[in-house]
DRENLUMNU-46919 format. One record per residue: residue number from 1; z, y, x of N, C-alpha, C in turn. Coordinates in steps of 0.1 Angstrom, whole numbers, m for minus. Atoms other than C-alpha are relative to their C-alpha. Example, Ala and Ser with C-alpha at 12.3 -4.5 7.8 and 13.67 -1.06 7.14 Angstrom:
! residues 2
1;0;m12;9;78;m45;123;0;12;9
2;0;m11;m9;71;m11;137;8;11;m8
! end
This chain:
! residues 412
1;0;m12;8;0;0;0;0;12;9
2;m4;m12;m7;m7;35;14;13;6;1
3;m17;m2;m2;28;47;25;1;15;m11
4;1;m9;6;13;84;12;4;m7;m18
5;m3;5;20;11;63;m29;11;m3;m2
6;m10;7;1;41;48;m22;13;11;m2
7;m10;m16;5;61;84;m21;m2;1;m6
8;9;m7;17;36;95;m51;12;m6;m8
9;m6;8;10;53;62;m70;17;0;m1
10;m15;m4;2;90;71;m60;1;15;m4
11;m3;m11;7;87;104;m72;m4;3;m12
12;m2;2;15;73;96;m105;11;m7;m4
13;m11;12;5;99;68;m107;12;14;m3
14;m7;m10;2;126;96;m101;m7;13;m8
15;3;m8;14;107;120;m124;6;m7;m13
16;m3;3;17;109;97;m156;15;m1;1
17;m10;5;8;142;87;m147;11;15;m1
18;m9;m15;1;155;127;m142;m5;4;m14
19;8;m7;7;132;136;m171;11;m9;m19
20;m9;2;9;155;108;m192;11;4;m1
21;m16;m1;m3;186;115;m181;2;15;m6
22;m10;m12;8;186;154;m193;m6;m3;m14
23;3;0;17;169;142;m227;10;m7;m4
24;m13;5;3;201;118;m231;8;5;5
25;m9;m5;3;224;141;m221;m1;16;m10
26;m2;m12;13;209;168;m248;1;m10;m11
27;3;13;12;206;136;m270;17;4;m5
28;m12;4;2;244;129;m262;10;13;m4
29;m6;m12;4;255;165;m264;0;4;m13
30;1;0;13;241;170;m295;8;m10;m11
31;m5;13;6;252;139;m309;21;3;m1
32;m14;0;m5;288;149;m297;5;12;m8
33;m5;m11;10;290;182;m310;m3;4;m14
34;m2;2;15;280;169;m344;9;m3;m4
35;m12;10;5;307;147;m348;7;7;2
36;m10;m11;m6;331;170;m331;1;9;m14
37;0;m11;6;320;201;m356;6;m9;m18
38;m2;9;12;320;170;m388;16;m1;3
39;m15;6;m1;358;159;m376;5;11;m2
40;m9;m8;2;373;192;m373;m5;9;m14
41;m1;m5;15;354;203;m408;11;m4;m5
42;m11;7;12;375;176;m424;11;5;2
43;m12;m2;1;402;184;m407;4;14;m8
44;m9;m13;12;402;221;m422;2;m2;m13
45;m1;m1;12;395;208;m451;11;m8;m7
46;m13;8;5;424;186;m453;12;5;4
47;m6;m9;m5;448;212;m438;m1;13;m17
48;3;m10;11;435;234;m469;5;m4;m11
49;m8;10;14;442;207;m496;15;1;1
50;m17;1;m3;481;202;m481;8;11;1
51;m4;m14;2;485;237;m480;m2;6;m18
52;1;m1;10;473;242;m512;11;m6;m12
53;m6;12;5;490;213;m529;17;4;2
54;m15;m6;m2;524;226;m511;2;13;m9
55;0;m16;13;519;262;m529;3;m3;m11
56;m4;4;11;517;245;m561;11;m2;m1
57;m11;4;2;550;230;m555;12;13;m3
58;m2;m11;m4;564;263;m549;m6;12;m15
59;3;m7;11;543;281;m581;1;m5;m10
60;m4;8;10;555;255;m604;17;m1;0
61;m11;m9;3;594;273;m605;3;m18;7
62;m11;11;m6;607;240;m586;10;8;12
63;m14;m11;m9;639;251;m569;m3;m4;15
64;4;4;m15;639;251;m531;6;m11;5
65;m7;17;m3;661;222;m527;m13;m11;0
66;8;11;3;632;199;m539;m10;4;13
67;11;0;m11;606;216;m515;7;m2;13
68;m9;0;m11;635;213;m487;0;m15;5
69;m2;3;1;638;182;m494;m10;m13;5
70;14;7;4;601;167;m496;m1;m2;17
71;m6;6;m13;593;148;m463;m9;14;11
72;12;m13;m10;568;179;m450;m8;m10;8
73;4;4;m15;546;154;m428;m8;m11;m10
74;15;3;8;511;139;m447;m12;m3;10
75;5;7;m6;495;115;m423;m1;5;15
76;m6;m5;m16;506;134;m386;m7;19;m6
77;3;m13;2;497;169;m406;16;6;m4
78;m14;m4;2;532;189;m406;m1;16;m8
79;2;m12;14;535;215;m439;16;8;7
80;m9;m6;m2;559;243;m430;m2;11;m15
81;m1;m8;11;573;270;m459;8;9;8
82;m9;m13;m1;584;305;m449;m3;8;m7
83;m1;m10;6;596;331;m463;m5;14;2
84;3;m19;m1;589;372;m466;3;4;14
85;m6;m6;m13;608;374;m429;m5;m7;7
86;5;12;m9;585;344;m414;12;m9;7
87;m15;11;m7;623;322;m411;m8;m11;m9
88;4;9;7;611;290;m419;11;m4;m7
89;m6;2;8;622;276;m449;3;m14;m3
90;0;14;m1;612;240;m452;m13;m1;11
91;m13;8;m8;619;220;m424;5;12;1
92;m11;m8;m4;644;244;m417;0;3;16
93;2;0;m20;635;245;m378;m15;m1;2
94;10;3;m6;604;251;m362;m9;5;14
95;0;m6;m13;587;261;m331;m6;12;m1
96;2;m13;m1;580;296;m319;m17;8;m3
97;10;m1;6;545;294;m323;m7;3;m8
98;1;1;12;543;285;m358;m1;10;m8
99;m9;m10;0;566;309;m364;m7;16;0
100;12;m4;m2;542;333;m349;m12;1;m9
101;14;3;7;512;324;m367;5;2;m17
102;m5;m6;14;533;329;m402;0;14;0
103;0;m14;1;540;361;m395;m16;4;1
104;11;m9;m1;504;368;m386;m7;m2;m18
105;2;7;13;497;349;m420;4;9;m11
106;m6;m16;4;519;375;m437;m4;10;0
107;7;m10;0;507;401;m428;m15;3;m2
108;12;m5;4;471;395;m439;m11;m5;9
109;7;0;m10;457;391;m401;m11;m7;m2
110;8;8;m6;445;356;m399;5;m17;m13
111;1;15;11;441;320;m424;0;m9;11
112;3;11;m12;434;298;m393;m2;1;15
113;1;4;m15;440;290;m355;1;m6;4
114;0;15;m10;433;271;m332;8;6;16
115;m8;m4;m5;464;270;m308;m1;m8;15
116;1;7;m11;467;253;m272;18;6;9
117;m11;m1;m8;504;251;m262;4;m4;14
118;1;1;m13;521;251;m229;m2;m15;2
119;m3;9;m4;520;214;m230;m11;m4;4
120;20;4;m7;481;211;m227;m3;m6;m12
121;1;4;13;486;198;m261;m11;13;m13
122;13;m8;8;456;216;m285;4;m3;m19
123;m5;m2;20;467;226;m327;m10;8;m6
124;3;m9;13;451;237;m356;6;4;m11
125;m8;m9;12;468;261;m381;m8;6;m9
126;9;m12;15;460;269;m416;9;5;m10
127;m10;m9;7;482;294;m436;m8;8;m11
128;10;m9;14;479;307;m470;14;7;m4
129;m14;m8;4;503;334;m480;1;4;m18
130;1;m2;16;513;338;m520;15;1;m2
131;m16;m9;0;542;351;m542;0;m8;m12
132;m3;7;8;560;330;m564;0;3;m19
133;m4;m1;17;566;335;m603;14;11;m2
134;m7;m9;m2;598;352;m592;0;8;9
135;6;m14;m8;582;378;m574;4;m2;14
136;m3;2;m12;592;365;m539;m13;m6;9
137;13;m1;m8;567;365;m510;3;m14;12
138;m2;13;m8;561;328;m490;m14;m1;6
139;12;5;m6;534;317;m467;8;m18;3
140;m1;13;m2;526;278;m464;m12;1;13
141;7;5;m13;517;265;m427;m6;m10;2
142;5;20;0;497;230;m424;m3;1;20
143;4;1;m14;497;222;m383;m7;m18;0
144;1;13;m4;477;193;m371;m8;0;14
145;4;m3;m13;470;185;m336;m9;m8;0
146;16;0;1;435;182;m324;m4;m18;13
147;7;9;m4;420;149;m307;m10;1;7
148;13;5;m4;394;143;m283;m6;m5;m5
149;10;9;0;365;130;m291;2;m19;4
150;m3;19;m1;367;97;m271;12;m2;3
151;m15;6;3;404;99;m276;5;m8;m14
152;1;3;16;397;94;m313;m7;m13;m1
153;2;14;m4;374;68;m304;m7;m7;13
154;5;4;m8;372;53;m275;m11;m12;6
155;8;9;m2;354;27;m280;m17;0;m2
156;10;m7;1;328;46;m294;m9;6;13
157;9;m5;m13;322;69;m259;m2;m9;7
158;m2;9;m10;329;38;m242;m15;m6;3
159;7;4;7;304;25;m257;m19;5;3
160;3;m10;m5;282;53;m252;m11;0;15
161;1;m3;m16;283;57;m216;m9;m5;6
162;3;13;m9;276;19;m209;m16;1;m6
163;15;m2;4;245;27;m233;m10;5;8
164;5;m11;m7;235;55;m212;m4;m7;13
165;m1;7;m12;238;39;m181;m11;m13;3
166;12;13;m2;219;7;m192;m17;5;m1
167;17;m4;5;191;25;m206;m3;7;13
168;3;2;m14;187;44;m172;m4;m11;6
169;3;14;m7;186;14;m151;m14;m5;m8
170;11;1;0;158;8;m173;m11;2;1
171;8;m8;m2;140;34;m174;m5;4;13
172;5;0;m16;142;34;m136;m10;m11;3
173;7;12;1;126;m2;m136;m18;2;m11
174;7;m5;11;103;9;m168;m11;11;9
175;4;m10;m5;94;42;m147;m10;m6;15
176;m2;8;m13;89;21;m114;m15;m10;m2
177;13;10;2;62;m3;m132;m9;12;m4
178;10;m7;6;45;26;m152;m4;8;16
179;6;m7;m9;42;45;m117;m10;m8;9
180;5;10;m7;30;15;m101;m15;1;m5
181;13;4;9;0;10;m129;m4;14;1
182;9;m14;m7;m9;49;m126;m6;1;11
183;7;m1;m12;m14;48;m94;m11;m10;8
184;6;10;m4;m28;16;m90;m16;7;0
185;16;m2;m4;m67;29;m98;m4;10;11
186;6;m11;m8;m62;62;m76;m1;m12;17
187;m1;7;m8;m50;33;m46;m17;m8;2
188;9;15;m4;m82;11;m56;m8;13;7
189;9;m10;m4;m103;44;m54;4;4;15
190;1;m4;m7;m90;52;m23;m3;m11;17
191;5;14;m5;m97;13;m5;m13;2;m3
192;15;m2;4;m131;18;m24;m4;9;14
193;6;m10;m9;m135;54;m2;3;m3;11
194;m4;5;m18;m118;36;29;m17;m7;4
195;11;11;m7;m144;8;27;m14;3;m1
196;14;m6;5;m175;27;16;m2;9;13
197;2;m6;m15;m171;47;46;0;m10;14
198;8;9;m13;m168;19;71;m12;m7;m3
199;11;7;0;m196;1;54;m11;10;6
200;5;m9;1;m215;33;52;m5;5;19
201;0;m2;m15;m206;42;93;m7;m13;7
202;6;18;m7;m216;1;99;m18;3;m2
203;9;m1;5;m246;7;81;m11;11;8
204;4;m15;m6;m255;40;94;m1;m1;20
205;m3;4;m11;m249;29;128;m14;m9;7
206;11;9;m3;m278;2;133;m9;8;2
207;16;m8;m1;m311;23;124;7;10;12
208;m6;m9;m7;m290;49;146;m6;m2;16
209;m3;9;m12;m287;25;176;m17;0;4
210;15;3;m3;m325;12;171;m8;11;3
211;9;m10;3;m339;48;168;1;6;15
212;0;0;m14;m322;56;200;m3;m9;12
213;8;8;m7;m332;25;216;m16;4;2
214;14;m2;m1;m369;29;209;m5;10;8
215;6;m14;m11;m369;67;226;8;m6;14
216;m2;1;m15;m353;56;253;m6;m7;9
217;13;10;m2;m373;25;259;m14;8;8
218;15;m7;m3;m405;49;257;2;10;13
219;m1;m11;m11;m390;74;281;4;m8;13
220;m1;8;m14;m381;48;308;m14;4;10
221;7;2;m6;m414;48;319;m16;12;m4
222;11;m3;6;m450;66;316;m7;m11;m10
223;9;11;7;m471;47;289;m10;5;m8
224;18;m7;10;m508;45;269;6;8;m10
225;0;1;16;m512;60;240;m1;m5;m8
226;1;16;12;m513;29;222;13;m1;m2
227;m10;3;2;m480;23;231;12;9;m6
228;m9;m5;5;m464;55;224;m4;5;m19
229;10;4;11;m486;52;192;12;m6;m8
230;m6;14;5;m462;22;181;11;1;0
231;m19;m6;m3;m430;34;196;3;12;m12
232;1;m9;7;m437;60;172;m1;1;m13
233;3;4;11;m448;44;143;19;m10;m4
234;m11;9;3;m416;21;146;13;5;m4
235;m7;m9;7;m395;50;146;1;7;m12
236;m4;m2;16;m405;63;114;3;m10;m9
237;m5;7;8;m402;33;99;12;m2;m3
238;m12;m1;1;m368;28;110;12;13;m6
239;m1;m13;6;m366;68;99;3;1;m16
240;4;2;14;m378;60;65;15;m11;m3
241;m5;9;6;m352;30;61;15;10;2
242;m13;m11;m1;m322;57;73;m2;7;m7
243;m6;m12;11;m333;78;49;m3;m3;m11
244;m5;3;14;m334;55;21;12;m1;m2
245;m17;9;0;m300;41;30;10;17;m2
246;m7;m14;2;m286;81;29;m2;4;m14
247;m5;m6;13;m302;89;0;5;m11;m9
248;m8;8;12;m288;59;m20;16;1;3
249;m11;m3;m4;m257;65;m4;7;15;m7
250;m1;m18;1;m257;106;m13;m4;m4;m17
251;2;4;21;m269;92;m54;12;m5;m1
252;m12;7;5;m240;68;m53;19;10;0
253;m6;m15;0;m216;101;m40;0;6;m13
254;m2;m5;16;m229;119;m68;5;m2;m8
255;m3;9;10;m226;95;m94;14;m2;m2
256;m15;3;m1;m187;88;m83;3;15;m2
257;m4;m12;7;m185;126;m88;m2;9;m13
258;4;m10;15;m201;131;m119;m9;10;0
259;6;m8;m6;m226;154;m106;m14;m5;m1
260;11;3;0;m259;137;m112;m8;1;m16
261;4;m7;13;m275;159;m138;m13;m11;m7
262;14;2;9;m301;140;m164;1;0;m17
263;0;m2;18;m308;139;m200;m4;m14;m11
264;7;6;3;m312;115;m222;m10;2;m12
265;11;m4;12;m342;111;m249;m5;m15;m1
266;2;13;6;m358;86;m267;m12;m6;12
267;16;3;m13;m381;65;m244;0;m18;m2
268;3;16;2;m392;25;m246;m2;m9;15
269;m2;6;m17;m384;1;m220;m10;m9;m1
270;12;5;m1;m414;m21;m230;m14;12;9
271;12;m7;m11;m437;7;m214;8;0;10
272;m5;m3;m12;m412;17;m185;m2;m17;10
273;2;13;m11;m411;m21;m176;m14;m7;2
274;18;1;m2;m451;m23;m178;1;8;14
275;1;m7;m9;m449;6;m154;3;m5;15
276;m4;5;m12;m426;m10;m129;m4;m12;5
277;5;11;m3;m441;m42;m128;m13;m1;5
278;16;m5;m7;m477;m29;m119;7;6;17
279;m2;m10;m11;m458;m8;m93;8;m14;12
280;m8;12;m8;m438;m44;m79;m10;m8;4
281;6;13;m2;m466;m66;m79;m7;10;16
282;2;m2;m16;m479;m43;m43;6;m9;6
283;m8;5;m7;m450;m57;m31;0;m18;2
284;m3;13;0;m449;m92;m45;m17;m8;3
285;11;8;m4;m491;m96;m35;2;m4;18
286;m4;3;m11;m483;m93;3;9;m12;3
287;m9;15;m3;m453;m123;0;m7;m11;m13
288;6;11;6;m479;m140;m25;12;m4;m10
289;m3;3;17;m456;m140;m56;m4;6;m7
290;5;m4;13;m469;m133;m89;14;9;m11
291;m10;m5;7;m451;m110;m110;m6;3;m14
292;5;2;19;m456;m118;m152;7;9;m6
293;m9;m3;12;m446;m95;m183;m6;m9;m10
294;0;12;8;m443;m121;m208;1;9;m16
295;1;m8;12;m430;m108;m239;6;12;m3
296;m2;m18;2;m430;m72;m249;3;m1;m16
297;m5;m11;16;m412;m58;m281;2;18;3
298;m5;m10;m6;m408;m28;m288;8;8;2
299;m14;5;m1;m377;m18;m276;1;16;4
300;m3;m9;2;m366;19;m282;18;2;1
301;m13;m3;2;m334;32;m268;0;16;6
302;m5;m14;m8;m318;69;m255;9;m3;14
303;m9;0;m10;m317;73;m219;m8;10;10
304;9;m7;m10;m332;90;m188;m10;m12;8
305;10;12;m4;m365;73;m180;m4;0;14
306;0;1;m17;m366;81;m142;11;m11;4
307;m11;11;4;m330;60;m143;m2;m11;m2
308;6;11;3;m342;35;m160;m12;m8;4
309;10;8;m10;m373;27;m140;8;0;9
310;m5;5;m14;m354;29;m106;9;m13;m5
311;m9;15;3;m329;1;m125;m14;m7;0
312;13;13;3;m363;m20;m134;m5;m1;14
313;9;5;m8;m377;m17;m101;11;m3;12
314;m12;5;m5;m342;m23;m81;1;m17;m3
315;1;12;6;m344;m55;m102;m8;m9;6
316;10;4;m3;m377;m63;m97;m1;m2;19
317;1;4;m15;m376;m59;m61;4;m3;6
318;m8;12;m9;m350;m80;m53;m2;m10;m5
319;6;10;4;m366;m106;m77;m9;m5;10
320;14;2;m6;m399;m103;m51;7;m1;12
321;m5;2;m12;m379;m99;m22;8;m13;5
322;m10;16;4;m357;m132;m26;m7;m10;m3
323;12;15;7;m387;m157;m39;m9;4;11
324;12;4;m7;m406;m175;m14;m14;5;m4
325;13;m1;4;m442;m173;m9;1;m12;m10
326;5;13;12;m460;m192;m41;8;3;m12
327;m11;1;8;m430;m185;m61;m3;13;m12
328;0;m11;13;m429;m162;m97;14;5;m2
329;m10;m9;11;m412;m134;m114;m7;1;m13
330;4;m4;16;m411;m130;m149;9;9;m6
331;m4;m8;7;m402;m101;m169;1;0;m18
332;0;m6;18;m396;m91;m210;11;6;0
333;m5;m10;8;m387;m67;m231;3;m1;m15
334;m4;5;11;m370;m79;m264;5;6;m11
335;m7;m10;7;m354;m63;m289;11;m13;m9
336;m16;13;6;m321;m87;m307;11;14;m4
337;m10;m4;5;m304;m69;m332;3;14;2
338;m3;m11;m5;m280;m40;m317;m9;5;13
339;1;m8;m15;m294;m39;m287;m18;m5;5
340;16;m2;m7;m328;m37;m268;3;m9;16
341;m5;6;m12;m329;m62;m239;m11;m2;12
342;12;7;m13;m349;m68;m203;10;m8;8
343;m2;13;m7;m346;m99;m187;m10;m3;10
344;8;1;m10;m361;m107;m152;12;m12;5
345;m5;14;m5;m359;m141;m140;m11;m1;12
346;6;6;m7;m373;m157;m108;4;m13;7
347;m5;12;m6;m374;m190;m87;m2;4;10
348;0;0;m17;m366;m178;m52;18;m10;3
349;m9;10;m1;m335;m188;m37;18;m5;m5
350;m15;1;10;m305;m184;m61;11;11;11
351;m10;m6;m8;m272;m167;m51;11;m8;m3
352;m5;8;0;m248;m187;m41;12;1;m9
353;m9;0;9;m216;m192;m69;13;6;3
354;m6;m7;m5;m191;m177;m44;m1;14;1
355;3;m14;2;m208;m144;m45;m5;7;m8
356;8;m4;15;m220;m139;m78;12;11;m4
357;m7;m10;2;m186;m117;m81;1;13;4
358;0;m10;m10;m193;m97;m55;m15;7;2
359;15;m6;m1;m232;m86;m57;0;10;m4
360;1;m15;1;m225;m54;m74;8;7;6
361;m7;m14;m15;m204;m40;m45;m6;0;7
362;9;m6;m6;m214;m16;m26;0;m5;17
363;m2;8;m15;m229;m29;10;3;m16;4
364;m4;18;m2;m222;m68;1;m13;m3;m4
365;18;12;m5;m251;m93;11;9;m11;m2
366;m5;15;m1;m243;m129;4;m3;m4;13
367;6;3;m9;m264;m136;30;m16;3;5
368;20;m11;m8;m293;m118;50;m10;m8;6
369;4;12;m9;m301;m148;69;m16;m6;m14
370;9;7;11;m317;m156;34;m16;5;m8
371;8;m7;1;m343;m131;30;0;15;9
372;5;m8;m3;m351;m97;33;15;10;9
373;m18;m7;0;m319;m74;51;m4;15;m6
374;3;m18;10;m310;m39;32;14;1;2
375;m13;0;5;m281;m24;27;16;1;m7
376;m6;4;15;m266;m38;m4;6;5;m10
377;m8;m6;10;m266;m9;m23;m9;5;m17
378;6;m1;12;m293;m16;m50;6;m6;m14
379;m6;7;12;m277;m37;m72;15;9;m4
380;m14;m12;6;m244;m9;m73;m9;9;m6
381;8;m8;7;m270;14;m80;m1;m2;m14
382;3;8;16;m283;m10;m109;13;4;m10
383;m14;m1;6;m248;m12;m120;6;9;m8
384;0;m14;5;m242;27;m122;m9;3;m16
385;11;1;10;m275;31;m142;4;m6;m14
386;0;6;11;m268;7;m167;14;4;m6
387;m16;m3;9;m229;19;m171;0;14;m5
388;0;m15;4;m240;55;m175;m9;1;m17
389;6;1;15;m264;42;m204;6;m10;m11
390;m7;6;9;m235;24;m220;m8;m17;1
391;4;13;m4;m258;m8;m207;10;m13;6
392;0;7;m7;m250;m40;m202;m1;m10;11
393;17;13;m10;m262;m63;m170;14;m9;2
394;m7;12;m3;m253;m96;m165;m11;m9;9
395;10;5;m12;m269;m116;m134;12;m17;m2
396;m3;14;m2;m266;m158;m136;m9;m4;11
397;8;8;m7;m278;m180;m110;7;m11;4
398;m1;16;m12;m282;m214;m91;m9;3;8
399;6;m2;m15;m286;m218;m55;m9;m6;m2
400;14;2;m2;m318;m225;m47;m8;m7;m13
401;5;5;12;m330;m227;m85;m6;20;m5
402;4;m10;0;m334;m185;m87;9;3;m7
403;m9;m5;10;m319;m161;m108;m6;8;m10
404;2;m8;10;m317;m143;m142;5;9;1
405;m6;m10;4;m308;m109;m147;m2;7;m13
406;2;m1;16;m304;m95;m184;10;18;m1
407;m8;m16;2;m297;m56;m191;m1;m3;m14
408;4;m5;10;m291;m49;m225;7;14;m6
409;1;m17;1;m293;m12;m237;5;m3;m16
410;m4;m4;12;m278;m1;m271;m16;6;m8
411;13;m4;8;m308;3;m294;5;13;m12
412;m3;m10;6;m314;33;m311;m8;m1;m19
! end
């Protein structure tokens, strides 16, 4: 693995898993200070009821003995009664605070506080002040002291936490595979551009070698004009094959950048593969094979017809170039349904079953030994071509039985 991807994929990994971690702690925040805001509703509202409830007792002429009397203390909520001077009345004792908070009750100030005594201990106070039936002035106190969250339930945060913590851990693992599989195509792309460049430098390298060979050769020595005639001739040839091998190289560039402007329009592959097959048989009368179009439909699809013949004659000329002398190609142009099809078969010498995977990469030869040498980048080309027109190709063979090749184009 490039060590560079390998950083990339640890810092996505730690992206998703920082990118969870503050969404589960707004998750958990949220979530916290719902319940929190819901608990201490109830509690005012049950602090309101007990206060209330105590007043009644108090505006229903019951003598103070009975309110004195009553246990004051309604599930750990503690009811105080004072009077016009803020002296508590019932319990008869209470702390200075309280005490405090009646008088402010009294006088009008305040209905509810929330207290935090010296002890680190945290209270809520709710006071309602009213005047009896015999014209006497009382305030009722309700205190209840306040709870943590995961003191209230522990098992709940506990709970929680271990949640939090798991789901991380997976999300790290989760994050870890997802970074893996993103980066995996930029990795292949970048093996692809490793090896396209050594093939490319391998490739580039030979005619290079030979072209400097030949001048040097000739300059060794004086010679006829015959000979530098030849020396001359051999260099352009080898000229001409360096500067096919660049420009297919500099198309295939393109093409990987998206940059290879054409249009398409309606056009028929039964004439294009008429065309290219007149233009192959040059090639296939010199090695004495015959090149047949058999049967023609008419086979109408949308694409670019420059495109489309270099695929047919890519085809074709490694049909002619791969079959013995004596040996045939045969072509058609069909039409089946969705799709519009050409099929080019011949009996040269097959490709062998181990490399039938590998013939559309770029710069792979099964074996050169076997015909003609090039540098194995027509059939990527093909490939291109046919995946930019939404085409299919499929190439079958047996060793030394030939092969089929079969595009089929989306019919229009």
């Amino acid at each position: 693995m490039n060590p560079s991807l390998g950083g990339v994929r640890r810092r996505l990994t730690a992206w998703y898993i920082g990118v969870f971690a503050v969404i589960l702690t707004l998750f958990g925040t949220a979530v916290y200070t719902v319940i929190t805001t819901e608990v201490l509703t109830g509690i005012n509202r049950d602090l309101e009821r007990i206060v209330n409830r105590r007043t009644r007792l108090v505006l229903s002429d019951r003598i103070p003995t009975d309110i004195a009397q009553d246990t004051a203390l309604y599930d750990g909520r503690v009811v105080y009664v004072f009077d016009a001077q803020a002296q508590p009345f019932s319990p008869p004792r209470t702390q200075p605070w309280i005490q405090e908070f009646a008088r402010q009750v009294l006088a009008d100030s305040v209905a509810k506080k929330l207290v935090r005594t010296p002890d680190g201990r945290q209270w809520i106070a709710y006071g309602k002040k009213f005047r009896s039936t015999a014209g006497r002035t009382w305030a009722t106190i309700a205190v209840v002291q306040t709870v943590e969250l995961r003191d209230l339930y522990p098992s709940l945060f506990t709970g929680f936490v271990a949640s939090a913590v798991i789901s991380l851990l997976l999300v790290g693992i989760g994050g870890a595979t997802l970074a893996a599989k993103s980066t995996r195509p930029i990795e292949q792309t970048f093996d692809q551009m490793r090896r396209f460049m050594g093939d490319a430098a391998h490739e580039l390298k030979t005619p290079v070698a030979v072209l400097r060979a030949r001048a040097d050769v000739a300059l060794q020595r004086p010679r006829s004009v015959t000979d530098y005639q030849e020396t001359l001739q051999a260099i352009s040839s080898e000229g001409k094959r360096l500067g096919m091998l660049v420009e297919n190289m500099l198309l295939l560039a393109r093409a990987d950048a998206g940059q290879w402007p054409f249009e398409k329009k309606q056009v028929f592959l039964d004439d294009l593969l008429i065309d290219a097959a007149s233009a192959a048989r040059a090639l296939a009368a010199v090695k004495q094979v015959d090149v047949d179009v058999e049967e023609l439909d008419e086979t109408a699809v949308h694409g670019d017809p420059n495109l489309i013949r270099q695929l047919l004659m890519i085809l074709l000329d490694n049909a002619v170039s791969f079959t013995p002398p004596g040996g045939k190609v045969t072509a058609s142009a069909q039409r089946n349904g969705r799709y519009c099809k050409i099929i080019i078969s011949d009996t040269g010498v097959g490709i062998p079953a181990s490399a039938l995977p590998h013939v559309f990469e770029r710069f792979y030869r099964a074996d050169p030994a076997r015909g003609r040498a090039g540098a194995g980048l027509g059939l990527s080309i093909a490939r291109w071509i046919a995946d930019t027109h939404e085409a299919k190709i499929q190439l079958s063979s047996v060793e030394g039985s030939g092969t089929t090749v079969e595009v089929a184009f989306p019919s229009v």
